[in-house]
MIDOSE-1310 file (N, C-alpha, C; in nm, 2 decimals, decimal comma, always signed):
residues 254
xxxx	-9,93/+0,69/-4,06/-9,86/+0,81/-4,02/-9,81/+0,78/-3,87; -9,71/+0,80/-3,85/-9,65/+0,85/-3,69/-9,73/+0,87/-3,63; -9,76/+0,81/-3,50/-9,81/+0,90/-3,39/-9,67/+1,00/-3,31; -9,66/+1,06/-3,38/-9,53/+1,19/-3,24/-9,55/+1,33/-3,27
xxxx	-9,50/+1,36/-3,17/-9,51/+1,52/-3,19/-9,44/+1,60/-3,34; -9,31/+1,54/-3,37/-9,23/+1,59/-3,44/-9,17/+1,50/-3,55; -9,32/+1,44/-3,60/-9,28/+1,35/-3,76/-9,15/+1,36/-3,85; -9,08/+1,43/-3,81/-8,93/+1,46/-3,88/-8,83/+1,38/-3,84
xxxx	-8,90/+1,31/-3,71/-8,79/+1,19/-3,61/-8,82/+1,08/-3,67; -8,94/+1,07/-3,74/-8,91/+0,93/-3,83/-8,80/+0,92/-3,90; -8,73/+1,03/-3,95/-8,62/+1,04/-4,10/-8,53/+1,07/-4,01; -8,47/+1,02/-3,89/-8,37/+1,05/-3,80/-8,32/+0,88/-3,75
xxxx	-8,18/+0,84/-3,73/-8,13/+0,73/-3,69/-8,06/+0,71/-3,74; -8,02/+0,59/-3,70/-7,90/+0,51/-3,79/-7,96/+0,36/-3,84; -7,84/+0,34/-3,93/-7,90/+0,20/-4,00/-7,78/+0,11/-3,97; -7,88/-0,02/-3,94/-7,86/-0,12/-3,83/-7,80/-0,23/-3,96
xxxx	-7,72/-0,32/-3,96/-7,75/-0,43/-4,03/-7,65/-0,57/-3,93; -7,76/-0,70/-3,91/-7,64/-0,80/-3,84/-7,63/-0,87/-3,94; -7,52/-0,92/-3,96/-7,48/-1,05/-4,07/-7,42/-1,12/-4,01; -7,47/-1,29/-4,01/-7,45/-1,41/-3,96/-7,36/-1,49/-4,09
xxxx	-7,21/-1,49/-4,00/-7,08/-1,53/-4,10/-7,04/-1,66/-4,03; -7,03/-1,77/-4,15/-6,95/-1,87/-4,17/-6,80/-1,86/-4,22; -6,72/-1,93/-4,13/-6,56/-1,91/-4,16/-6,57/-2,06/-4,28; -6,48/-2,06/-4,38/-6,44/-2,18/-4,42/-6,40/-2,27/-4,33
xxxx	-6,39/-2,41/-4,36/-6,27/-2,51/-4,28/-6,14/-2,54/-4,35; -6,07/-2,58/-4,31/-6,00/-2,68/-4,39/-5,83/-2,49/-4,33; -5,74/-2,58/-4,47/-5,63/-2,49/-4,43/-5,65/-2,33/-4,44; -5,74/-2,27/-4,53/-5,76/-2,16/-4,57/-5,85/-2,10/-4,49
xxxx	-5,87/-2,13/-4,35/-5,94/-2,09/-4,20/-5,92/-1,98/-4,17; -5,75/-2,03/-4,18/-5,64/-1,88/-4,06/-5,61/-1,79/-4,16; -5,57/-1,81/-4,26/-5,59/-1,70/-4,33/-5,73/-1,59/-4,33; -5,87/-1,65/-4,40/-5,97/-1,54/-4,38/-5,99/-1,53/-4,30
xxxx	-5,96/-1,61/-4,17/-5,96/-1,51/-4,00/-5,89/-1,39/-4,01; -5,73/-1,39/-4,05/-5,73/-1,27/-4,02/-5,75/-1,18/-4,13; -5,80/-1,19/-4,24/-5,83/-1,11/-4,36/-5,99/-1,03/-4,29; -6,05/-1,12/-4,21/-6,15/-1,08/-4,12/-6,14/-0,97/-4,01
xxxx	-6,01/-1,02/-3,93/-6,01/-0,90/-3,81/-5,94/-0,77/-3,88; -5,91/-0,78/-4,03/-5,80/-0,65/-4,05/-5,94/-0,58/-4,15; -6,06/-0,66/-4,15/-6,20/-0,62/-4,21/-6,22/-0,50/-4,10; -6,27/-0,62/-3,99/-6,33/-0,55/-3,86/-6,21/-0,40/-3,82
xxxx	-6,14/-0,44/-3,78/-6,10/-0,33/-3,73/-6,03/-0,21/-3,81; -6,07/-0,24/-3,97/-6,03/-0,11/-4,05/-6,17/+0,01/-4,02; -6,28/-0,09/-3,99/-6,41/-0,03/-4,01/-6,47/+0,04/-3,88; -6,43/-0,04/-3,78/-6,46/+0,00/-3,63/-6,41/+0,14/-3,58
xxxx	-6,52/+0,19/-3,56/-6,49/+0,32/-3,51/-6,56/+0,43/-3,48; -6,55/+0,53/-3,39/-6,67/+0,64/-3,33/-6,82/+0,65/-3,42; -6,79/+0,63/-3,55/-6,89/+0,63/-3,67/-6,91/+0,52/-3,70; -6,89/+0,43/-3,65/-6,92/+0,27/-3,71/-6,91/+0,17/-3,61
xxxx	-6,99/+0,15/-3,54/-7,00/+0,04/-3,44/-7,02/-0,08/-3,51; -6,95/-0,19/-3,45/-6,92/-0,31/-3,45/-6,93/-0,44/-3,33; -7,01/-0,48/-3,32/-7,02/-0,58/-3,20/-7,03/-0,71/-3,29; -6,93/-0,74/-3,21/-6,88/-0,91/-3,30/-6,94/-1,01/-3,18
xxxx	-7,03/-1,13/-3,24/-7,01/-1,23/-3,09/-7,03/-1,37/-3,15; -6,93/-1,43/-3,10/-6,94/-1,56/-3,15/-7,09/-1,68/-3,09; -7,12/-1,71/-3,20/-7,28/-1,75/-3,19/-7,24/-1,90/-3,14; -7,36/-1,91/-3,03/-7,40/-2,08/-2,93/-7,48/-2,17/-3,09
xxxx	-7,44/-2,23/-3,08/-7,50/-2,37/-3,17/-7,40/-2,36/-3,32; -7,47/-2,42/-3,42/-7,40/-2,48/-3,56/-7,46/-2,36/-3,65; -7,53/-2,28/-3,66/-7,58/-2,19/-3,76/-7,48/-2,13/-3,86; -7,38/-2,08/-3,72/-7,28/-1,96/-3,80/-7,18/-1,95/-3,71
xxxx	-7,04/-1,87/-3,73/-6,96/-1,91/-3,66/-6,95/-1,73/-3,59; -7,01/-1,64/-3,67/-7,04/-1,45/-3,56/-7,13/-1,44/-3,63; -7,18/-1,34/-3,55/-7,31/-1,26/-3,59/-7,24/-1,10/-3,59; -7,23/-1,03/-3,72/-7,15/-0,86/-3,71/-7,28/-0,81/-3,65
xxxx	-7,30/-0,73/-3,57/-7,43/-0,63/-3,59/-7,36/-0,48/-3,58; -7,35/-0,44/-3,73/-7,32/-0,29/-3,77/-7,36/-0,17/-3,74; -7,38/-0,07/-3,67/-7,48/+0,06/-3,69/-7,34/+0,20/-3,71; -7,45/+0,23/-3,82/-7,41/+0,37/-3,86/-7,48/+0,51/-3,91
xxxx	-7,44/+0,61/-3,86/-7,54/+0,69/-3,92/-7,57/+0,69/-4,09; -7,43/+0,67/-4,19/-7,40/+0,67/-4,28/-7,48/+0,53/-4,34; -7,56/+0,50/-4,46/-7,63/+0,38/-4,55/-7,48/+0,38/-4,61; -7,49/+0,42/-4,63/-7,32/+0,34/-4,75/-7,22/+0,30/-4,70
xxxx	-7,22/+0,33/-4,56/-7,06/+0,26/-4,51/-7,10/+0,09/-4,44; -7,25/+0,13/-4,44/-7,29/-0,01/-4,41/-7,27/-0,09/-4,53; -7,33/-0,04/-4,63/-7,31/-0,11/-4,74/-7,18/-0,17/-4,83; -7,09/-0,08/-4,80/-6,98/-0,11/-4,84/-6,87/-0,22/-4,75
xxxx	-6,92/-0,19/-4,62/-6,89/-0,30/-4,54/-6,93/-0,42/-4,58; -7,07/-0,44/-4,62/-7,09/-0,58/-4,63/-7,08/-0,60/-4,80; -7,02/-0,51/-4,84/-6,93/-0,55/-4,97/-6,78/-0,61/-4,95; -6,72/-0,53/-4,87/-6,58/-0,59/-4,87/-6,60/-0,70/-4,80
xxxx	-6,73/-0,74/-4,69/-6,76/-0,86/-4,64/-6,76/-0,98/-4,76; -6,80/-0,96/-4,85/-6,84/-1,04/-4,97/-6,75/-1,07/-5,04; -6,60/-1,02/-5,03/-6,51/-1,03/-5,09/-6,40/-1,11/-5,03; -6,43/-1,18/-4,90/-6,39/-1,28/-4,85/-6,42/-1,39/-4,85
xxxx	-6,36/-1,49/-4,84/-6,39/-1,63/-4,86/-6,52/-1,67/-4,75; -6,62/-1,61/-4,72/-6,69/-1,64/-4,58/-6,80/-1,66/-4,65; -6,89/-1,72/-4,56/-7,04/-1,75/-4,61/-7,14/-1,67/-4,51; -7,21/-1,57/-4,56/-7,29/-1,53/-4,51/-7,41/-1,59/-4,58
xxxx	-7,44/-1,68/-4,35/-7,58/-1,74/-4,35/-7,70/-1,64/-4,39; -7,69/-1,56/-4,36/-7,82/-1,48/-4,29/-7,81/-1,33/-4,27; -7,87/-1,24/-4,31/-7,87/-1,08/-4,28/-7,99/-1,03/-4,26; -8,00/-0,90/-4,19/-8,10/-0,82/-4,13/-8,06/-0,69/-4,13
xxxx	-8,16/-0,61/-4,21/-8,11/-0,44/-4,21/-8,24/-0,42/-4,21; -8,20/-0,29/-4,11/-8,33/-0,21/-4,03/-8,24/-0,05/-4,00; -8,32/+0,01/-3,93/-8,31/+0,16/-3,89/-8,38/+0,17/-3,77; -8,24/+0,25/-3,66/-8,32/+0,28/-3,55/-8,44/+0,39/-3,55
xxxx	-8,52/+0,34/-3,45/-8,64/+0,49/-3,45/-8,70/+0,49/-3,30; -8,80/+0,57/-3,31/-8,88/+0,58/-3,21/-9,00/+0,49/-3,18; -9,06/+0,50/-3,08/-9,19/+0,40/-3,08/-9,30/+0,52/-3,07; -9,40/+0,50/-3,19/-9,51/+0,62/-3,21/-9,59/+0,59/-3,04
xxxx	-9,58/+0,54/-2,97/-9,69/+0,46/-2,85/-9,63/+0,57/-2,73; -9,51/+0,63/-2,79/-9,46/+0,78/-2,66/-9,53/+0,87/-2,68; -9,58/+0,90/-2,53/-9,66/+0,98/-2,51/-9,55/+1,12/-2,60; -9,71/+1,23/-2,69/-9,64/+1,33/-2,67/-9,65/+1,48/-2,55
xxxx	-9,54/+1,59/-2,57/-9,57/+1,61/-2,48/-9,72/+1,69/-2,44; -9,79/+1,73/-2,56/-9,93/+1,77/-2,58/-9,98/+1,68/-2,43; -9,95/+1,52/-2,45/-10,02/+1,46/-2,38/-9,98/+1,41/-2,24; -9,86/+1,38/-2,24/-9,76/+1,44/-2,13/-9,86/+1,56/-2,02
xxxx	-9,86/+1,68/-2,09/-9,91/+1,83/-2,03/-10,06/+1,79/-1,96; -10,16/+1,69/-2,07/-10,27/+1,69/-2,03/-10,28/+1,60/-1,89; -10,19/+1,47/-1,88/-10,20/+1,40/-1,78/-10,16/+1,42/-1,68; -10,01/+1,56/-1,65/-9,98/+1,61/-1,55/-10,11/+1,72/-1,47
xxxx	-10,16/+1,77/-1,57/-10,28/+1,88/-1,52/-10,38/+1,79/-1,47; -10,41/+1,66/-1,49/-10,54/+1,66/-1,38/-10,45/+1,57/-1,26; -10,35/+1,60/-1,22/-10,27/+1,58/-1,08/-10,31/+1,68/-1,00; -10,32/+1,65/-0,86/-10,36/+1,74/-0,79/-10,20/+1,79/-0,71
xxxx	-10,19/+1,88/-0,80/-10,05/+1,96/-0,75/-10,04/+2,11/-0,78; -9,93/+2,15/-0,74/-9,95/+2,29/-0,76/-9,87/+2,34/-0,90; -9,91/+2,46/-0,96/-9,89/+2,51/-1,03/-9,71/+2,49/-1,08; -9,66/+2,50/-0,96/-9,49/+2,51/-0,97/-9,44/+2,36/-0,98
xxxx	-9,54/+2,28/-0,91/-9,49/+2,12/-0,91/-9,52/+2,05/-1,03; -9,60/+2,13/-1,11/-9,66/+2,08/-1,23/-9,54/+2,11/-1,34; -9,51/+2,26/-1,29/-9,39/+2,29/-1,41/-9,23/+2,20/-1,40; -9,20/+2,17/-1,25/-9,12/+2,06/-1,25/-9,14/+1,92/-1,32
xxxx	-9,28/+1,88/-1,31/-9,29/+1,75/-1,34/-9,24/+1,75/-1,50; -9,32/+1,83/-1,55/-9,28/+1,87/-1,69/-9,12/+1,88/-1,72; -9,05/+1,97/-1,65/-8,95/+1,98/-1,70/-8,85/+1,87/-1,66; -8,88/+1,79/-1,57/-8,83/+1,63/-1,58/-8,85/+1,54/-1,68
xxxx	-8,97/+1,55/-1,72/-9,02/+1,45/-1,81/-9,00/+1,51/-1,94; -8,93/+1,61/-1,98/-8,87/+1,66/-2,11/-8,74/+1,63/-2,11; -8,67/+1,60/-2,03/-8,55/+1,55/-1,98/-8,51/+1,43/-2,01; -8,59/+1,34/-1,93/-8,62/+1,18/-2,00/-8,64/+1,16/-2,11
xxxx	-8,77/+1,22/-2,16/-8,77/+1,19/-2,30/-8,64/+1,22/-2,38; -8,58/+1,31/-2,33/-8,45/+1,37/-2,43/-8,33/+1,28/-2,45; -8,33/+1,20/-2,36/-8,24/+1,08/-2,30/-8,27/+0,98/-2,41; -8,40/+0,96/-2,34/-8,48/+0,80/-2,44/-8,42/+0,84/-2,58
xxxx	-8,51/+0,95/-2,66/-8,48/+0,94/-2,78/-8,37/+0,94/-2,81; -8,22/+1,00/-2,76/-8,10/+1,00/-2,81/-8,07/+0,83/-2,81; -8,13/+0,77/-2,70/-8,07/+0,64/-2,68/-8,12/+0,54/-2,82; -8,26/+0,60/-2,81/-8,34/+0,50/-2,93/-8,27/+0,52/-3,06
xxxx	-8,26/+0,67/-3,10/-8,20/+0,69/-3,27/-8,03/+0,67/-3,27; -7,98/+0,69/-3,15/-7,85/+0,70/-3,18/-7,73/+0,60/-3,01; -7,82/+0,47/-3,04/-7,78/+0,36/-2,94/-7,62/+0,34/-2,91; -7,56/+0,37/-2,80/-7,40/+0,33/-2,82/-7,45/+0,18/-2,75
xxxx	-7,39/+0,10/-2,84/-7,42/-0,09/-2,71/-7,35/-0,14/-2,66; -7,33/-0,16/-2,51/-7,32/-0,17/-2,37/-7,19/-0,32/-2,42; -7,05/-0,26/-2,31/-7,03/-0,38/-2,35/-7,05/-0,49/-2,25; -7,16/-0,58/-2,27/-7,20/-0,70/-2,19/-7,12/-0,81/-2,25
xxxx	-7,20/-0,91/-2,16/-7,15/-1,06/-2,23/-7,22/-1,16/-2,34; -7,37/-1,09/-2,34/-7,46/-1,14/-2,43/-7,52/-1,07/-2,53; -7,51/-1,15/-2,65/-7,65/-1,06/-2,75/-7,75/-1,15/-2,76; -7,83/-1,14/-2,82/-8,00/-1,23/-2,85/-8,05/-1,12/-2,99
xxxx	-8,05/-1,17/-3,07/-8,17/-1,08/-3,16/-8,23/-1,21/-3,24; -8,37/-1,10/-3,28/-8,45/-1,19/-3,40/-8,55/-1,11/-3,43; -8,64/-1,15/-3,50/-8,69/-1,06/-3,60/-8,84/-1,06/-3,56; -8,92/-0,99/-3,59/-9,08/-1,00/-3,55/-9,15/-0,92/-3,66
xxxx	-9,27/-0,90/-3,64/-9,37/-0,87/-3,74/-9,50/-0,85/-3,63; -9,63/-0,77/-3,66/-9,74/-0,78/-3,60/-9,81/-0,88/-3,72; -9,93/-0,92/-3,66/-10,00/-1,02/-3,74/-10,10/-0,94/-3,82; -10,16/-0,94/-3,95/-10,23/-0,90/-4,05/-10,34/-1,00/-4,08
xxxx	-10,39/-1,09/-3,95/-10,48/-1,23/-4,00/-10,65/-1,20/-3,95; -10,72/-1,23/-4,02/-10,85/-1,15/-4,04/-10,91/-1,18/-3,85; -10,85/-1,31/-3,80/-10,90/-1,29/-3,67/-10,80/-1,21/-3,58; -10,71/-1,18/-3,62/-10,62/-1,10/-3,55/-10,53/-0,98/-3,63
xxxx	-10,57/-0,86/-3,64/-10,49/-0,80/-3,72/-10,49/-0,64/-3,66; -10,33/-0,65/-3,59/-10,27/-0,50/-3,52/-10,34/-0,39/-3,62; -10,31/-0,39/-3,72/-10,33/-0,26/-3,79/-10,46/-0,24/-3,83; -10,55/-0,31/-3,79/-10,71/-0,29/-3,83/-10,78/-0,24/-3,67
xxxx	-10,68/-0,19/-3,54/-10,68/-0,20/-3,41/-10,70/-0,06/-3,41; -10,78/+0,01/-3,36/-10,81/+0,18/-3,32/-10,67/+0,21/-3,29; -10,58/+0,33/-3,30/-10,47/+0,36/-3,22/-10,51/+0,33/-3,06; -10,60/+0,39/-2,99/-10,60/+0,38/-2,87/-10,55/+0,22/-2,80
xxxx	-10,66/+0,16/-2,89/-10,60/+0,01/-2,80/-10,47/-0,04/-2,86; -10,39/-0,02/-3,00/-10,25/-0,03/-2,98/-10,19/+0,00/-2,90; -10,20/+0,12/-2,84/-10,15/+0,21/-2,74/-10,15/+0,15/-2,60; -10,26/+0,09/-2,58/-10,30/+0,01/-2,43/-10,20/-0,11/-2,44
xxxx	-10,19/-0,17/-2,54/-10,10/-0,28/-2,53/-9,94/-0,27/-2,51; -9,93/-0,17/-2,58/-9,78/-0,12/-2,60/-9,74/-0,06/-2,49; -9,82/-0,02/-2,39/-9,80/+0,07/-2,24/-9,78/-0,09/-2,16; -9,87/-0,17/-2,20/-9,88/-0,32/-2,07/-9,67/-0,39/-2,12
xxxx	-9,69/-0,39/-2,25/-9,53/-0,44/-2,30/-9,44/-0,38/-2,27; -9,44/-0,18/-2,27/-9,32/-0,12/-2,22/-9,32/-0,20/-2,08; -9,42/-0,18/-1,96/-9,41/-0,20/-1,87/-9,34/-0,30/-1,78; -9,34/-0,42/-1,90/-9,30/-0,56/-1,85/-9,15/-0,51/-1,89
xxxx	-9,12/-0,49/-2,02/-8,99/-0,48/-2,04/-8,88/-0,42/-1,99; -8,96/-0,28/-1,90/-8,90/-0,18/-1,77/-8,86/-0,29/-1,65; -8,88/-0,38/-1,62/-8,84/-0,49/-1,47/-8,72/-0,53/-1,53; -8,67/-0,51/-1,63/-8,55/-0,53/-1,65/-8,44/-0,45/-1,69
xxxx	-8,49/-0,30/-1,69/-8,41/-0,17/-1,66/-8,31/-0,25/-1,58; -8,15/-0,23/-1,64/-8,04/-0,24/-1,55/-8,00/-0,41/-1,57; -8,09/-0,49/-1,63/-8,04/-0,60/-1,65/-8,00/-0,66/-1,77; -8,14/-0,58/-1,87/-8,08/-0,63/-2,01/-8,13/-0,50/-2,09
xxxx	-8,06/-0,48/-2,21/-8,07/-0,34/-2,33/-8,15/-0,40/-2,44; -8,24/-0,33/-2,44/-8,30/-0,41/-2,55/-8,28/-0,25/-2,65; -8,31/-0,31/-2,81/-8,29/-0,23/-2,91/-8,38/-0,26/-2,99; -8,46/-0,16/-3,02/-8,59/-0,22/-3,14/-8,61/-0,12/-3,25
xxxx	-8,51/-0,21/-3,37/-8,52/-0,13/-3,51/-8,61/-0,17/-3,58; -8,62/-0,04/-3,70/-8,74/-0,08/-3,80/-8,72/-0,13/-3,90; -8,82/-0,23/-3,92/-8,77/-0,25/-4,08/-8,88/-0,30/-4,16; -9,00/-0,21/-4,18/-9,09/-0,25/-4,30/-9,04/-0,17/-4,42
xxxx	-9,08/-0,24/-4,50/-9,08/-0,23/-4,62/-8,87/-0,28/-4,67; -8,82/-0,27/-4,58/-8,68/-0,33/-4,55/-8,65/-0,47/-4,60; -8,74/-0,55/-4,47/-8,68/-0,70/-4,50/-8,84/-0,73/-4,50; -8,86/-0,87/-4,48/-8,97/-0,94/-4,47/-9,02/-0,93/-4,33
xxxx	-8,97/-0,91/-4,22/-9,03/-0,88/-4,11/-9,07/-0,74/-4,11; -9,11/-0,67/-3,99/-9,10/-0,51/-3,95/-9,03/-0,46/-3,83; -8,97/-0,56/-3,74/-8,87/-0,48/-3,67/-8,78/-0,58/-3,63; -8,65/-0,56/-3,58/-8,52/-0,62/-3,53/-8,51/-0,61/-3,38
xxxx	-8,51/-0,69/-3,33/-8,51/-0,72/-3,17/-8,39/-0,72/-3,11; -8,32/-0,67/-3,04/-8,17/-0,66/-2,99/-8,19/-0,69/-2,84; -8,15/-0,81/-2,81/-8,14/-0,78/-2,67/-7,98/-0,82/-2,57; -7,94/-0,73/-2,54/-7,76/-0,73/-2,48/-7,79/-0,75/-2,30
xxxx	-7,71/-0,85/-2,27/-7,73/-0,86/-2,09/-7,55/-0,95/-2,07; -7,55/-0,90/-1,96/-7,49/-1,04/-1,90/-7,49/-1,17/-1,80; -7,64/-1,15/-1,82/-7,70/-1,31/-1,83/-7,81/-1,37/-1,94; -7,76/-1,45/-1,96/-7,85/-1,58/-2,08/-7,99/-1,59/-1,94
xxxx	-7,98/-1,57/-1,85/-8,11/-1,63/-1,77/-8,20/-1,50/-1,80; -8,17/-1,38/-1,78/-8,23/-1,29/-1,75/-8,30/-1,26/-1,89; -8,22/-1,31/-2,04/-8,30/-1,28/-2,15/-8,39/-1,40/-2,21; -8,33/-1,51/-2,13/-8,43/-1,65/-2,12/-8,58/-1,57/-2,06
xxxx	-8,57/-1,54/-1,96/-8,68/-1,47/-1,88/-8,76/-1,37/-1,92; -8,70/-1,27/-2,00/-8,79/-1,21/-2,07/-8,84/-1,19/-2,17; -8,80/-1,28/-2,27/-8,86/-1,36/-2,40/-8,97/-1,43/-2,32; -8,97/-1,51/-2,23/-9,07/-1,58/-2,19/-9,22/-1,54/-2,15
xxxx	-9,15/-1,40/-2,02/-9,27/-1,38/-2,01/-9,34/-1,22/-2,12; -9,28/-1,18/-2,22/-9,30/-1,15/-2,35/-9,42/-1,20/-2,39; -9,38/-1,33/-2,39/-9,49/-1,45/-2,47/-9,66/-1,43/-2,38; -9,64/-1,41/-2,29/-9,78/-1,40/-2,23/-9,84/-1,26/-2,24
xxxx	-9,75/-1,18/-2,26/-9,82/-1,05/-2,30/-9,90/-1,01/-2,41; -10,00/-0,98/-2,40/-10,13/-0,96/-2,51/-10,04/-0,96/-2,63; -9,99/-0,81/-2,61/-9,93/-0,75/-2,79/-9,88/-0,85/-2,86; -9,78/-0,95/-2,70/-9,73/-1,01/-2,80/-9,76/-1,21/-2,85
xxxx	-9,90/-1,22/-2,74/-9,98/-1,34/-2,74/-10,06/-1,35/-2,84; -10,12/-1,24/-2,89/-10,22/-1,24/-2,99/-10,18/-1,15/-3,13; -10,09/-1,09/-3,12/-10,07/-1,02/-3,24/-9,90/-1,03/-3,27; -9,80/-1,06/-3,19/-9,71/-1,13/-3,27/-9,69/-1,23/-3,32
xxxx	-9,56/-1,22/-3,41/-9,48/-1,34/-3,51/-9,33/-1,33/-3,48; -9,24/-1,44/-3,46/-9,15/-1,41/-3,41/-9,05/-1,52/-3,56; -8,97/-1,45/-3,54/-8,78/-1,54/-3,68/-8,74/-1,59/-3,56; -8,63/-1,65/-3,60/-8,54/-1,69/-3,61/-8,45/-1,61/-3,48
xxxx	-8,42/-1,71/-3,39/-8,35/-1,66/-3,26/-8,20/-1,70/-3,29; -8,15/-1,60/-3,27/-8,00/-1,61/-3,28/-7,92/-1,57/-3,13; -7,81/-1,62/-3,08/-7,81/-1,62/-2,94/-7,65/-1,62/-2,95; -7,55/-1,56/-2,91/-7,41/-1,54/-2,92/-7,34/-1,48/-2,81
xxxx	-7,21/-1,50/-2,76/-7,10/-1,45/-2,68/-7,07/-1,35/-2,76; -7,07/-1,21/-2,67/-6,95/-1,10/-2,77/-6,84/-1,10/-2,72; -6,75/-1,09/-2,84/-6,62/-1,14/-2,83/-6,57/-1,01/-2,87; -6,41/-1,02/-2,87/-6,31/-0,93/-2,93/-6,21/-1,06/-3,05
xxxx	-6,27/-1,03/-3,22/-6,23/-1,13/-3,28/-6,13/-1,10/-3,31; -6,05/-1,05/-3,28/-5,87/-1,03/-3,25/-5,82/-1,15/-3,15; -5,90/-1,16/-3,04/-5,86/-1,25/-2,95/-5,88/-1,39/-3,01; -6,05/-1,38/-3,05/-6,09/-1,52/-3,06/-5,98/-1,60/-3,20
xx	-5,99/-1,53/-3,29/-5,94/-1,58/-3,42/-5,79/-1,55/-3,43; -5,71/-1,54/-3,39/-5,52/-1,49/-3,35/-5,47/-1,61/-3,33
């Protein structure tokens, strides 16, 4: 079960899906290019986000990453996707949500009360920190994404291995880890967006990793030092890294 105040935010979000597309070669290229961009931009729109970026290495030639509040316009998307001459490498569908490891505000209330403040500065603190929260969550269930110069996603899982297994872990010490990981991931407020969707019982992993910047150094950097952090030294598993320029495939493919 959820750790949150208001278990109804689990069944709140949008659904995420990236799909990693191969163009044909040969003469029939320019054609599904643009049978492609008149895809994209029939679909793109206030209800349908679309970030196209052309992927660094040989895997795939974009990575779509779709969000909508609507399951079926996803789905029908990557139907008329399929009805093109293109090869989809690779896909990932998840749902944005919350992280149960936020404080609620039950607890929020209890940690501002043993502050030594006054009664009035206590009710500010609070009504700040209901504020933020109100931010965060809109950002987590309902993400608009930034337009940078980079995306990075891939896929993770916690480990289920009899010497190491998150979910056999008290909540409390989940919670200790997850406070040391927000922490690290906060030094890069303002440099890179990260997005963490769900997806058990979805795909074979349990969540989708998004991270948008406009530098390749700064998400080099924090994948790295990721790696030394408990949560994610001893109890993650990490897919398949995908790494891409976002583009406007009007421009690139014209």
């Amino acid at each position: 079960m959820y750790h949150m105040e208001d278990p109804d935010k689990a069944k709140e979000g949008m659904f995420v899906t990236n799909l990693m597309v191969s163009l044909p070669k040969g003469a029939i290229r320019k054609d599904v290019g643009n049978s492609l961009i008149q895809l994209v931009e029939k679909y793109k729109s206030s209800n349908f986000q679309i970030i196209t970026s052309s992927i660094f290495g040989y895997e795939c030639d974009f990575m779509f990453m779709c969000l909508s509040k609507d399951a079926d316009a996803i789905w029908q998307f990557e139907q008329d996707l399929k009805k093109l001459e293109v090869n989809i490498e690779d896909s990932f569908f998840s749902i944005t949500e919350l992280s149960e490891y936020t404080p609620t505000q039950i607890e929020e209330q209890a940690r501002i009360d043993t502050l030594d403040a006054t009664d009035d500065e206590k009710s500010e603190m609070m009504t700040q920190w209901l504020a933020r929260i109100s931010v965060y969550e809109k950002h987590k269930l309902y993400p608009e994404i930034p337009n940078k110069e980079y995306i990075c996603f891939y896929p993770m899982s916690k480990k289920r291995e009899s010497h190491a297994n998150w979910y056999a872990l008290p909540f409390d010490e989940r919670a200790k880890y997850m406070r040391s990981h927000g922490a690290l991931g906060r030094k890069y407020s303002g440099k890179i967006i990260q997005l963490i969707t769900g997806a058990t019982g979805l795909t074979d992993y349990e969540w989708g990793v998004t991270l948008v910047s406009d530098s390749l150094f700064d998400i080099k950097e924090i994948v790295y030092e990721m790696r030394y952090d408990q949560a994610s030294a001893l109890y993650g598993e990490f897919g398949h890294f995908t790494i891409g320029k976002i583009v406007d495939i009007v421009k690139v493919l014209s």
